[in-house]
N, C-alpha and C positions, 0 to 999 in steps of 0.2 A: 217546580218553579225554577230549579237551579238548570235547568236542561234548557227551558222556554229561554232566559236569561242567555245561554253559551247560544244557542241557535239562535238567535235575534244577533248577536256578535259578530257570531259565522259569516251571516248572509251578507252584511257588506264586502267581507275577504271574497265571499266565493260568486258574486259579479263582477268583482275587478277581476279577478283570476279569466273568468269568461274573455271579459272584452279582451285581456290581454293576451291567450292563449288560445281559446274558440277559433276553431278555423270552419267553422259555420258561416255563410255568406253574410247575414245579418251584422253579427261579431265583427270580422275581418273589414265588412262597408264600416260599420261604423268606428274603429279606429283607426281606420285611414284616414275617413272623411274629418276625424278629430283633430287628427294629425294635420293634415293641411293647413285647416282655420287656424290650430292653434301657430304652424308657422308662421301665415298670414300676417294673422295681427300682432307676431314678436317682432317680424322684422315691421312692416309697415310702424309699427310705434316707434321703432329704432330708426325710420327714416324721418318718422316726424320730428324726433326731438332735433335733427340735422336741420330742416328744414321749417320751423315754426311756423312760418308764414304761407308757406304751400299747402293749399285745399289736401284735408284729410281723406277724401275719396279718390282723389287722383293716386294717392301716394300709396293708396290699398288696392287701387285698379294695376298699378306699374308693382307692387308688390306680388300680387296674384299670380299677374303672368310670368313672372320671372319664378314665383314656386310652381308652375304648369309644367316648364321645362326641364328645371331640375328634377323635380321629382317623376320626372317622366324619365331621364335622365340616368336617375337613379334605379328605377324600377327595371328598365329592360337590362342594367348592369347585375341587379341581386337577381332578379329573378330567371330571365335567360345567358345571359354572357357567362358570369360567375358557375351554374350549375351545367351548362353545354359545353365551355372550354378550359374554362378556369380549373374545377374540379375533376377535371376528363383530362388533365396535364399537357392541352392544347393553351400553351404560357404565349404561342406566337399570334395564332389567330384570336385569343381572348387581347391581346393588346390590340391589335390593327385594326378590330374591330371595335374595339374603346373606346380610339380615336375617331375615328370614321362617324360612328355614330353622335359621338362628341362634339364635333365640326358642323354635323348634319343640324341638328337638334339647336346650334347656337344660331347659324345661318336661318334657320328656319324662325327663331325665335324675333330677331334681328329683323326679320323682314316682316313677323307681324305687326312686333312695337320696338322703334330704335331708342331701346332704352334699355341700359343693363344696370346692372341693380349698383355698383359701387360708382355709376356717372350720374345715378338719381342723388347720391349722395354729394358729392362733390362736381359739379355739372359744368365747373370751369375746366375738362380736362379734355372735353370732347371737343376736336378741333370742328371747323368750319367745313372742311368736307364731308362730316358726319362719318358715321362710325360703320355703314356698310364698305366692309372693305377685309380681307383676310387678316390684315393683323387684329382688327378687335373682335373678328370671328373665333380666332385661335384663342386671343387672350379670354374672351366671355367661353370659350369651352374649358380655359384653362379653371377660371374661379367655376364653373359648374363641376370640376370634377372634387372640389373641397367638399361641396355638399354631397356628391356620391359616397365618398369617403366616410364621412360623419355619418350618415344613414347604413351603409354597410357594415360599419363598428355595432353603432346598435342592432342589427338586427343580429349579424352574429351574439351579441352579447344576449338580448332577449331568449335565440336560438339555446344556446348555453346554458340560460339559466331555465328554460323548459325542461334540457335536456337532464340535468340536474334533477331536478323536481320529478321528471317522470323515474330515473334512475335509481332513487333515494324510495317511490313507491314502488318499483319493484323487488327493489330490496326486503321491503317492511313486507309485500305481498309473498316473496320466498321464504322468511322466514317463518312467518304463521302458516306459510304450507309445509312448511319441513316439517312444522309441532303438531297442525293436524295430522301429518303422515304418521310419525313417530307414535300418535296418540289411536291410530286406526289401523297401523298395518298388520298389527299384532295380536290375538286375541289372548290375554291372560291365561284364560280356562284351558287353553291349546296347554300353554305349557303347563299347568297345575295338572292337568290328568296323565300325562306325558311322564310325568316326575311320579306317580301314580303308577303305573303301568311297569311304568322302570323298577320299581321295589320290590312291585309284585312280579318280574320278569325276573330280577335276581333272583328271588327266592325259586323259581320253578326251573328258571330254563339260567341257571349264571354266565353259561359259554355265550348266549346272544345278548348280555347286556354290554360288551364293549361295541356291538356295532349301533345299537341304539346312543350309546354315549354320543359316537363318532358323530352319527345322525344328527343330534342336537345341536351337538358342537359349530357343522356348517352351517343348520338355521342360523343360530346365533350371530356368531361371525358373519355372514351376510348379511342381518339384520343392522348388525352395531356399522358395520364399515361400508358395506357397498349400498346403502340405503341414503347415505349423504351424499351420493355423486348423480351429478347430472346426468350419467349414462351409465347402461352397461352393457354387456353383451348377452344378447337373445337366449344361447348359450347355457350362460352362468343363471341366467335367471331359471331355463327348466331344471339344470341341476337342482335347484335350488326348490322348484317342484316335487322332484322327484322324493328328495329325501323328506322333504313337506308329508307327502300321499305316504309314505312309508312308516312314521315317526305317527301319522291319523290313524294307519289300520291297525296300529297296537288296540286301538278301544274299540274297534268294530269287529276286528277278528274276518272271516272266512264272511259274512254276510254283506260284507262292503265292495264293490263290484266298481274298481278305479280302470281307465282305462283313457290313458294319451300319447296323442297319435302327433307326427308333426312331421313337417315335407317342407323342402330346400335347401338352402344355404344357411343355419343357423347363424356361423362364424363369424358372419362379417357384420352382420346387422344388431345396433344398437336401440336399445328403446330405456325408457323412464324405470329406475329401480323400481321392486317390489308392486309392479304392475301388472303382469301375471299374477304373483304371490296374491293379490287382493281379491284378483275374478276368481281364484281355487281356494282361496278362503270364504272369499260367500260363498262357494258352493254346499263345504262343510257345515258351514254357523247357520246356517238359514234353510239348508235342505237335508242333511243327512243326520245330523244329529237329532234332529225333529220327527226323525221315522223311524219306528221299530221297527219296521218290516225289515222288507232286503234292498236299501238304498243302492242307485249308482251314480256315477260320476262320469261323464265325458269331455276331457279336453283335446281341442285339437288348434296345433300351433304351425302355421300355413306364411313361408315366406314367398312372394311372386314377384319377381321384378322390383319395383319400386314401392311396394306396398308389405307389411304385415299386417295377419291375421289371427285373430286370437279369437276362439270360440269356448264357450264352457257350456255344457247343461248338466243339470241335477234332477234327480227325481223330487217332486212335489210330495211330501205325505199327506191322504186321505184324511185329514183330523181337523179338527177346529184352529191347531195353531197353523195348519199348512196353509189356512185361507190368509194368513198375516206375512206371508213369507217375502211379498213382493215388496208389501210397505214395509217393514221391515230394512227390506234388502237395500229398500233406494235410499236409504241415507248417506249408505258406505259409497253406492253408486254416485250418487253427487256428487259427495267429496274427490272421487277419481274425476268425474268431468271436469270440477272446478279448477281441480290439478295439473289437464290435460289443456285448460283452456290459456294457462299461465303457459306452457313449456312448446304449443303448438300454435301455429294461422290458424282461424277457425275453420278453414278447410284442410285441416291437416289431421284430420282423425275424425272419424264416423263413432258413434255409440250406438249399436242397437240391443234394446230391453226385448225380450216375448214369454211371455206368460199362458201356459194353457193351465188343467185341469192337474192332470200330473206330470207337471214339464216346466222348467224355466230355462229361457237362453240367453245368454248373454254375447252380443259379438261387438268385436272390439276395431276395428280398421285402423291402423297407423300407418305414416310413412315409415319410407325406411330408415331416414334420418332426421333428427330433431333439428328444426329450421329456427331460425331468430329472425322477428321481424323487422327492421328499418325503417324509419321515414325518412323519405328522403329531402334534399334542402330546401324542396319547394315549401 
């Protein structure tokens, strides 16, 4: 009941949110078109009370077209002037062309109806020659440009407070992907047997337990630290492989068959922390642990031009748990798309799953560099 209650509450917030925000045709028509009428009938009441005695329909007809022009006025300033010169640092050609259009748009106004909105008001000012004439061209472009002005404040401000609101959700959206990451990149069990192995490694072999320490030590450490940063280097991350696959074959011994392979320029190129770490950890949680036999492993880490490639397969074990291994698998896998869908364009990384009988592959396609996307001020 108490949910039915919050959702009934909601639903008002999140259709204002629509019309005000929705850059959907239907949305954006229809708070224009609100916008309008409701200028309309602000000013037209504001001309009535001037003029009490003057037919209410005329004073909304001469209302009308006087918001036609403005906000015509206004629109080719927000919407082409402002984002083709204004904001392209062309300060010379976004004025002349101000004006111009300014001039244009009043003259033009002028000659359909000789009427501007502050002579409906006070209508003793319009001399006898009538008002087609450059000076009350200039001045009627002069009062249209107050209304551009008040309309560009808001939409900036609108613009700001969107920007705001989407800013404040991606925030909230990174850091519940930071706590899923933090809560998946890591498999407990990895380190419980690890620490296992370690004991039993003192006791037999004591000379190779300082390189197993060491081993851990840089899991860790790049687990705790370079796990919070938006990047890292391609690099650091198969190190970080490496001693991974070294630190696993303590529990598998001589029947674990790891083998990765990688080709180009690692040095330069950055991708998403612990994103490898996760495609070579389903390989282990999900396919090798699961097989008595003689499991293996293949990774292969492919930089080309403006692209990487990250490929993993594992062997399937023959058993009843190996039939579960893909549903299984795709939970972790989700959670990395979901992650990948926050940090990239959606054309900016490919995911492909395949599953045979004794076989899973995973391939990963990235750019070379993490993009962020813009709206821009249209």
């Amino acid at each position: 009941m108490a949910t039915e209650r919050l959702k009934i509450k909601q639903e008002p917030e999140q259709r204002m949110n629509k019309l005000l925000y929705d850059n959907r045709l239907w949305y954006r028509g229809s708070r224009h078109l609100l916008f309008f009428v409701s200028l309309v009938l602000l000013f037209s009441f504001i001309l009535r009370s001037q003029q009490p005695h003057e037919s209410y329909f005329t004073l909304l007809k001469v209302t009308a077209i006087n918001a036609v022009f403005f906000l015509a006025y206004a629109y080719i300033t927000i919407f082409l002037l402002i984002p083709e010169y204004l904001l392209k640092q062309k300060v010379l050609y976004f004025i002349l062309f101000f004006v111009l259009v300014g001039i244009a748009l009043s003259a033009l106004k002028l000659m359909v109806s000789e009427t501007i909105f502050y002579a409906s008001i006070s209508p003793g000012i319009i001399p006898e020659s009538g008002i087609m004439n450059l000076r009350f061209i200039v001045v009627n472009a002069k009062d249209m440009t107050f209304i551009v002005a008040v309309l560009s404040i808001a939409k900036y401000v609108k613009d700001y407070l969107f920007a705001e609101r989407l800013r404040k959700k991606l925030e909230e959206q990174e850091k519940q992907a930071q706590q899923k990451l933090m809560q998946s990149q890591f498999d407990p069990h990895f380190l419980f047997n690890t620490i296992n192995n370690l004991y039993a490694l003192s006791l037999l072999n004591p000379e190779k337990t300082k390189e197993v320490i060491h081993r851990i030590k840089v899991v860790l450490k790049y687990i705790i630290d370079e796990s919070q940063k938006t990047s890292v280097l391609l690099a650091d991350e198969i190190t970080l492989i490496e001693n991974y696959i070294q630190l696993e074959k303590l529990r598998y011994g001589k029947r674990l068959k790891v083998a990765l392979h990688t080709e180009g320029n690692l040095e330069e190129v950055r991708i998403p922390p612990m994103i490898l770490f996760l495609l070579v950890e389903n390989c282990f949680k999900h396919g090798s642990s699961l097989d008595a036999g003689i499991p293996w492993i293949d990774i292969k880490v492919e930089v080309d031009g403006g692209k990487v490639l990250l490929t993993t397969e594992n062997s399937k074990p023959k058993t009843i748990a190996g039939l579960e291994i893909k549903r299984n698998a795709g939970h972790g896998l989700k959670s990395l798309e979901k992650r990948l869908m926050l940090l990239y364009h959606k054309d900016g990384y490919h995911l492909d799953i395949h599953s045979e009988d004794r076989l899973f592959r995973v391939k990963l396609e990235l750019k070379k560099n993490l993009e962020v996307s813009f709206s821009t001020y249209r």
